[in-house]
Backbone as CSV, one residue per row, in Angstrom:
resi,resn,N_x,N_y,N_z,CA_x,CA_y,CA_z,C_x,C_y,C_z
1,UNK,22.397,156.937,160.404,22.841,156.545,159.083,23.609,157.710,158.462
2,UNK,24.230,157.188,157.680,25.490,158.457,157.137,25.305,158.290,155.865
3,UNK,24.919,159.298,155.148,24.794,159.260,153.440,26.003,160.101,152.954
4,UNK,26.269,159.512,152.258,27.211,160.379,151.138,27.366,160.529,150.097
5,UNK,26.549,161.847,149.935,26.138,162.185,148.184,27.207,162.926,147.748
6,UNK,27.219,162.607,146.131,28.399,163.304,145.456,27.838,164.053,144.351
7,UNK,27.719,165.690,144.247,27.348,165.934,142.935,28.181,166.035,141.914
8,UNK,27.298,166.283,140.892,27.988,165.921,139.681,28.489,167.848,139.367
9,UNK,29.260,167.296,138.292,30.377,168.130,137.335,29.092,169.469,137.744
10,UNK,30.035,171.008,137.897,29.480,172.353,138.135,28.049,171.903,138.900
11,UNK,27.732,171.212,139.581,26.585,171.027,140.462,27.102,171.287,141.642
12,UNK,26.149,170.902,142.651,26.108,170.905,143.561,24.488,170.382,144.629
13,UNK,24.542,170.045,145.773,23.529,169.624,146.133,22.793,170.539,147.017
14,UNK,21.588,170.708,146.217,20.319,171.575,146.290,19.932,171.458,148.129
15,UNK,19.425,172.680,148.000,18.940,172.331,149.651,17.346,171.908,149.136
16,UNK,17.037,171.594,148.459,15.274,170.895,148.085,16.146,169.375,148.475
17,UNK,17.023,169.288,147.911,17.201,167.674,147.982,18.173,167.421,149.488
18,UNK,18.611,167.903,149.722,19.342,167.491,151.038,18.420,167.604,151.778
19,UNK,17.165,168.176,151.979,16.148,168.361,152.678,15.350,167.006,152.616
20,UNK,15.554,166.177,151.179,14.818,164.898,151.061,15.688,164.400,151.567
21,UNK,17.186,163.911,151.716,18.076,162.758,152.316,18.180,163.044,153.429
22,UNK,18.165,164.241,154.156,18.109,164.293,155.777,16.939,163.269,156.607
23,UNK,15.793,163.376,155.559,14.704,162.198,155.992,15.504,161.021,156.733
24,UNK,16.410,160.532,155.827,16.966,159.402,156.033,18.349,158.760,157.025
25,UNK,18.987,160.527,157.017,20.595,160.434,157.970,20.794,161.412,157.607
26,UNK,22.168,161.655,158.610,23.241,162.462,158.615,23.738,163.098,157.152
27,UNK,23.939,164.254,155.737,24.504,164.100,154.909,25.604,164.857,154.663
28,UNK,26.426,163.647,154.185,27.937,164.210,154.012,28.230,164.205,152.109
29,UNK,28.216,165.742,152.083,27.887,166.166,150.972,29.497,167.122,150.521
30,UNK,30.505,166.654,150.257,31.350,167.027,150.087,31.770,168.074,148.406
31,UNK,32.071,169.576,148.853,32.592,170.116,147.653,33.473,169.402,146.377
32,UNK,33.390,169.292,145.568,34.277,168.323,144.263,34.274,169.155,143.326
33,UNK,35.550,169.248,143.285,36.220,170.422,141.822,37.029,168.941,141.224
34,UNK,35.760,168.483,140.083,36.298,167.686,139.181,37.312,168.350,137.923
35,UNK,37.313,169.279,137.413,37.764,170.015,136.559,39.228,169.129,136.457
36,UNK,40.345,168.944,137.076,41.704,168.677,137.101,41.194,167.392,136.837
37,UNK,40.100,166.397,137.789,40.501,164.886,137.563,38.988,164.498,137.885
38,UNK,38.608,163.679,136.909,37.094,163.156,137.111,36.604,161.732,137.725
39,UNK,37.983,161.353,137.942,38.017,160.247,139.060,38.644,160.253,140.306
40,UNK,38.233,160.313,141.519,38.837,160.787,142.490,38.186,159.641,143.835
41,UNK,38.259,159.115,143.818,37.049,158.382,145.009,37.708,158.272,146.070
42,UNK,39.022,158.169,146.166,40.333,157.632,147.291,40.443,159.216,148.257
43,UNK,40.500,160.580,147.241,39.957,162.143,147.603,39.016,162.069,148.052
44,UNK,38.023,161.444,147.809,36.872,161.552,148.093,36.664,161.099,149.832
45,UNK,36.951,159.661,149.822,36.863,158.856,151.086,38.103,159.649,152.142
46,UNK,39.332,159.996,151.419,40.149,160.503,152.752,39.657,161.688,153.387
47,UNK,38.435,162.355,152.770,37.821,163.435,153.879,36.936,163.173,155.065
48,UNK,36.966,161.784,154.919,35.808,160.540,155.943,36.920,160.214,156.784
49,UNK,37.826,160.350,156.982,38.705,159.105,157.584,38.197,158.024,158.822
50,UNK,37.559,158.679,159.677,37.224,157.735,160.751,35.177,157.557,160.337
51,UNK,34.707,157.990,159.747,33.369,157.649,159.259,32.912,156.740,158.456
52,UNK,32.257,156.381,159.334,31.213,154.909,158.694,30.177,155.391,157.850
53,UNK,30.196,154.676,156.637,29.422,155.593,155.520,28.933,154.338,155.328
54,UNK,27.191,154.529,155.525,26.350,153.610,155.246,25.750,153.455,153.631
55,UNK,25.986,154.225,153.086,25.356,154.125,151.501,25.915,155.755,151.051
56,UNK,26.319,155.291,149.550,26.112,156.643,148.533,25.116,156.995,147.852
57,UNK,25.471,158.338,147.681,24.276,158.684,146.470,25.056,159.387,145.699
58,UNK,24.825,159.344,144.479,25.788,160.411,143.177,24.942,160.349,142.397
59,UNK,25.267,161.723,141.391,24.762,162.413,140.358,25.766,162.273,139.332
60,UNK,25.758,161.945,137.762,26.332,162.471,137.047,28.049,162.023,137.479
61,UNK,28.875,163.208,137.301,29.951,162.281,137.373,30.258,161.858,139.247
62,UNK,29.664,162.394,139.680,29.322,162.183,141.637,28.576,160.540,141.399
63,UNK,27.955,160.040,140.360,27.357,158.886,140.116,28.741,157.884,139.973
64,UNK,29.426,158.543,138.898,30.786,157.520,138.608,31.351,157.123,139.810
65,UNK,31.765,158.654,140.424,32.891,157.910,141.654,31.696,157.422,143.010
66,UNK,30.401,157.228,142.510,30.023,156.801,143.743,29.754,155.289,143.621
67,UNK,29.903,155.201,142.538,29.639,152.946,141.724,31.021,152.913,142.269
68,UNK,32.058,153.450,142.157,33.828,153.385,142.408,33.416,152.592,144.096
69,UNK,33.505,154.062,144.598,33.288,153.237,146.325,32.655,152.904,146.452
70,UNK,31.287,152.567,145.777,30.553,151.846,146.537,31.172,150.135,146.492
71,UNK,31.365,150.016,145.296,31.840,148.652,145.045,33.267,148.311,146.000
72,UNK,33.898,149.972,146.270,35.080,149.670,146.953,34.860,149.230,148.135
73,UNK,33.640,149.838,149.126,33.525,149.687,150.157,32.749,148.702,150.752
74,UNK,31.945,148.140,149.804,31.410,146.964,150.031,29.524,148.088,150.601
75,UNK,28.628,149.508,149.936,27.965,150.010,150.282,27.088,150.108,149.325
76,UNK,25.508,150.229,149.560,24.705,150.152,147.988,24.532,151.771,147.848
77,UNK,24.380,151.602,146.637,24.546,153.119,146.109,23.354,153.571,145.244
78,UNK,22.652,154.742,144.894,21.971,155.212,144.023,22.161,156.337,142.858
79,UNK,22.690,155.612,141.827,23.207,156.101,141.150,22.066,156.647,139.798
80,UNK,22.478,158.294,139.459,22.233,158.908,138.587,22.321,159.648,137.313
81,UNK,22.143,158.937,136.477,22.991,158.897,135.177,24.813,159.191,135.428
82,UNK,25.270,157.507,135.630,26.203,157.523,136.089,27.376,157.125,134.805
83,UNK,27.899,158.270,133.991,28.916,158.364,132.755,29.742,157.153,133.248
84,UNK,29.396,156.254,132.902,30.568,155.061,133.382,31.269,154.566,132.284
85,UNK,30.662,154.600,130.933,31.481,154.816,129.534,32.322,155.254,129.432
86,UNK,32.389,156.468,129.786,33.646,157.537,129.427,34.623,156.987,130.369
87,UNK,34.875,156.316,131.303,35.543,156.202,131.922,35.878,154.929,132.436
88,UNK,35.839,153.754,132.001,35.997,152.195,131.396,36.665,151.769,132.441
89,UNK,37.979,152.400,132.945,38.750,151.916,133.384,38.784,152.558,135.197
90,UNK,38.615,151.634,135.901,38.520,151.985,137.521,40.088,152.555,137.915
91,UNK,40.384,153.237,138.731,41.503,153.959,138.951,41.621,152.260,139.941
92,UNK,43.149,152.433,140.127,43.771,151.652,141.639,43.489,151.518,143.036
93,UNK,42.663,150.674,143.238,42.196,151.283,144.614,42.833,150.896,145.319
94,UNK,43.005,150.810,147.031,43.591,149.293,148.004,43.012,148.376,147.988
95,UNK,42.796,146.823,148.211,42.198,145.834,148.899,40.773,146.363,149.299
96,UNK,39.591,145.756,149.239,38.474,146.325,149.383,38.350,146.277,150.539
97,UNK,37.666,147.217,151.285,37.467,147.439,152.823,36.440,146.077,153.590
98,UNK,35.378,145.758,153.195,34.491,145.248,153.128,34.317,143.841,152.286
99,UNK,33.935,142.895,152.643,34.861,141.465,151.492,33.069,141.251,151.103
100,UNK,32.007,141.472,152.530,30.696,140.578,152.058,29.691,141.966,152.562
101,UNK,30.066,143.461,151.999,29.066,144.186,152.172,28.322,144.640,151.189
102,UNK,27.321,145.027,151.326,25.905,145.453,150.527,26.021,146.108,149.645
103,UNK,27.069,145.842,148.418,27.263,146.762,147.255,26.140,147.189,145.958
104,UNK,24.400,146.570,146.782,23.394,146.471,145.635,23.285,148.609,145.225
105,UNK,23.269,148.213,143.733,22.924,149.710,142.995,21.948,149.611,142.384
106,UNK,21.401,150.864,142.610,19.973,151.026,142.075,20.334,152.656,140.721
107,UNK,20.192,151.982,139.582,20.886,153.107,139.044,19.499,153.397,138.282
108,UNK,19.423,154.937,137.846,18.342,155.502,137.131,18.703,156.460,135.579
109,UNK,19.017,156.239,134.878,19.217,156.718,133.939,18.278,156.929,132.684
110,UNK,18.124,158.432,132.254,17.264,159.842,131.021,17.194,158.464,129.723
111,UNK,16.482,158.671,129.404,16.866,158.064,127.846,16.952,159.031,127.287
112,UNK,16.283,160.641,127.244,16.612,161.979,126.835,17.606,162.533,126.754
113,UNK,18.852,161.635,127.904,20.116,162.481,128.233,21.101,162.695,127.313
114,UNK,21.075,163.685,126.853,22.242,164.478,125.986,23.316,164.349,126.277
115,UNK,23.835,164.565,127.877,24.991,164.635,128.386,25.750,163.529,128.347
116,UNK,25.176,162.312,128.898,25.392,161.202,129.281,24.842,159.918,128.802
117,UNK,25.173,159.491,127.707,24.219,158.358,126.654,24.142,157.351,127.740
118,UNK,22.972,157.282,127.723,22.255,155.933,128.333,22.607,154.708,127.679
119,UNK,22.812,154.518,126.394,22.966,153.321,126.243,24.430,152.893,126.148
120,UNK,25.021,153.940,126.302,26.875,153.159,126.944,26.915,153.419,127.776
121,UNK,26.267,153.651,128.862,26.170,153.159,130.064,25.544,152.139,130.190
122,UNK,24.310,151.743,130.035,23.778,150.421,129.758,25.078,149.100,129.795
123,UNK,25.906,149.514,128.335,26.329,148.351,127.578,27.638,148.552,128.421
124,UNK,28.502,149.027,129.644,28.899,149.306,130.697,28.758,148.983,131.848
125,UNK,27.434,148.387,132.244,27.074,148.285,133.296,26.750,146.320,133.210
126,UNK,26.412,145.992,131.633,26.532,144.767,131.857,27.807,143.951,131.979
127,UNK,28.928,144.585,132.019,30.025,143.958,132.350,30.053,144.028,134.034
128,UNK,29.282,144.513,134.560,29.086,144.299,135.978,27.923,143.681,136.450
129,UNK,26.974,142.789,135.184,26.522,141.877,136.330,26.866,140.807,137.051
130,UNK,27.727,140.402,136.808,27.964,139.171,137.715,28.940,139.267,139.157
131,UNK,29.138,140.824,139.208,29.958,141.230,140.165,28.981,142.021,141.394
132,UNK,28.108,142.398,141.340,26.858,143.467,141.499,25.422,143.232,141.466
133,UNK,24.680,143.553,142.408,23.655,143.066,142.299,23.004,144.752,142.033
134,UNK,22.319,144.489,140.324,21.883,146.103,139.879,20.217,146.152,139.243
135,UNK,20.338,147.249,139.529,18.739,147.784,139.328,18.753,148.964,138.721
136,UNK,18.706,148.280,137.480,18.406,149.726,136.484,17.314,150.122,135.861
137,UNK,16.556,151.606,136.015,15.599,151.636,135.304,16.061,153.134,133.921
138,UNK,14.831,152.834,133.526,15.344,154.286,132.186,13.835,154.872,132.347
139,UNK,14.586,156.406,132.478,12.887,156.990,132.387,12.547,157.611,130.909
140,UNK,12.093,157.155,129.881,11.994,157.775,128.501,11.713,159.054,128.813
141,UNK,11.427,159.975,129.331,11.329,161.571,129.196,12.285,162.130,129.784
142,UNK,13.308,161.329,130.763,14.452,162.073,131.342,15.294,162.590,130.813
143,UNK,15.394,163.529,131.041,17.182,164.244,130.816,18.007,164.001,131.395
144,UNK,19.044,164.677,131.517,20.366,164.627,132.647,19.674,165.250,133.965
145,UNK,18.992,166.026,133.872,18.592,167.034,135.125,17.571,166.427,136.055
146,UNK,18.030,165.730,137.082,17.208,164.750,138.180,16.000,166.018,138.841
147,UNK,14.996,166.375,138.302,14.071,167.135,138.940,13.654,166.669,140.525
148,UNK,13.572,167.300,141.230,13.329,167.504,143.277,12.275,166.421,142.831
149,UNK,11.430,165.760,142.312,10.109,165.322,142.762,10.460,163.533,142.179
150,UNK,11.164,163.642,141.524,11.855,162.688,140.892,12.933,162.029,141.674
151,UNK,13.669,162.855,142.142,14.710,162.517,143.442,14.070,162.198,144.100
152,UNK,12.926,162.301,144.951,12.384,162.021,146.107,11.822,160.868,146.080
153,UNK,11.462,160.720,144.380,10.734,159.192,144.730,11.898,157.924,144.497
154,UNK,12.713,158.469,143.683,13.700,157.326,143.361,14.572,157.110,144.898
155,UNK,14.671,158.081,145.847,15.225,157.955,147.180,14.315,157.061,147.947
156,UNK,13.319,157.369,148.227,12.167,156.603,148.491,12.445,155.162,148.838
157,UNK,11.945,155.022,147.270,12.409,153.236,146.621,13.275,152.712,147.383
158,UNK,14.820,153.727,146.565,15.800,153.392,147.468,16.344,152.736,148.514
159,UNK,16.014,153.596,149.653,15.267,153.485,151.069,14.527,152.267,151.412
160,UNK,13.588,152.030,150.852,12.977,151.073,151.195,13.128,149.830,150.923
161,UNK,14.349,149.609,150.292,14.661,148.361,149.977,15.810,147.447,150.938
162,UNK,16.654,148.751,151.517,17.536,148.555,152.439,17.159,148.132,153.687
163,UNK,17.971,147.191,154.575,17.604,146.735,156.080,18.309,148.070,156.662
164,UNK,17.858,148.921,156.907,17.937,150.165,158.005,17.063,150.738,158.956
């Protein structure tokens, strides 16, 4: 299995947590200098070119462009406080790769989060139910900052919901 996590804005992915998604596959955890452009997913995928990417994972704005392909590619994704407000409008993609693949998201979003208001993302995300099959929960004590023990269980879940 091939994961492909995206972190978010000045992040990067922890070796506590790549240590939890290796459980699961291969991870293709690509550097992202959002700074110039905070939508990039087409950058993103042309560093894959011949790789079969079985599911995303993103953080933060690595959350945004990972709802982008996932929906592009027809892959379910686990998304983490994913700023999809700020950014309303999907860039141009091609023709979707995938016409009848597994685009279910399991998104987790702070009600604490400062960074990233939960509830325009919320009111964001219901313009995608009828396109998406989604699973959102809110953790009232969360912040923006996905703590290692917290990742592990929401991967978990994840995981276990998928035929893999």
């Amino acid at each position: 299995m091939k994961i492909l996590y995206l972190h978010g804005l000045r992040s990067n992915l922890s070796s506590e947590k790549r240590e939890i998604l290796e459980q699961y596959g291969e991870v293709l955890a690509p550097d992202i200098d959002y700074r110039a452009e905070h939508v990039q997913p087409v950058a993103i995928l042309q560093q894959y070119p011949e790789t079969e990417i079985n599911v995303i994972i993103g953080s933060s704005m690595g959350a945004l462009n990972a709802f982008i392909i996932s929906s592009w590619i027809g892959r379910p994704a686990l998304l983490f406080n994913p700023p999809l407000a700020k950014h309303p409008k999907n860039p141009t993609l091609p023709q979707p790769k995938f016409i009848r693949g597994n685009a279910f998201k399991q998104v987790l979003l702070g009600a604490k989060d400062e960074t990233v208001d939960p509830k325009e993302t919320l009111t964001c995300l219901g313009k995608y139910l009828s396109d998406h099959e989604l699973e959102v929960k809110i953790d009232p004590f969360l912040g923006h900052r996905i703590p290692p023990d917290l990742f592990e269980e929401q991967v978990k879940i994840f995981f276990s919901k998928l035929c893999y």
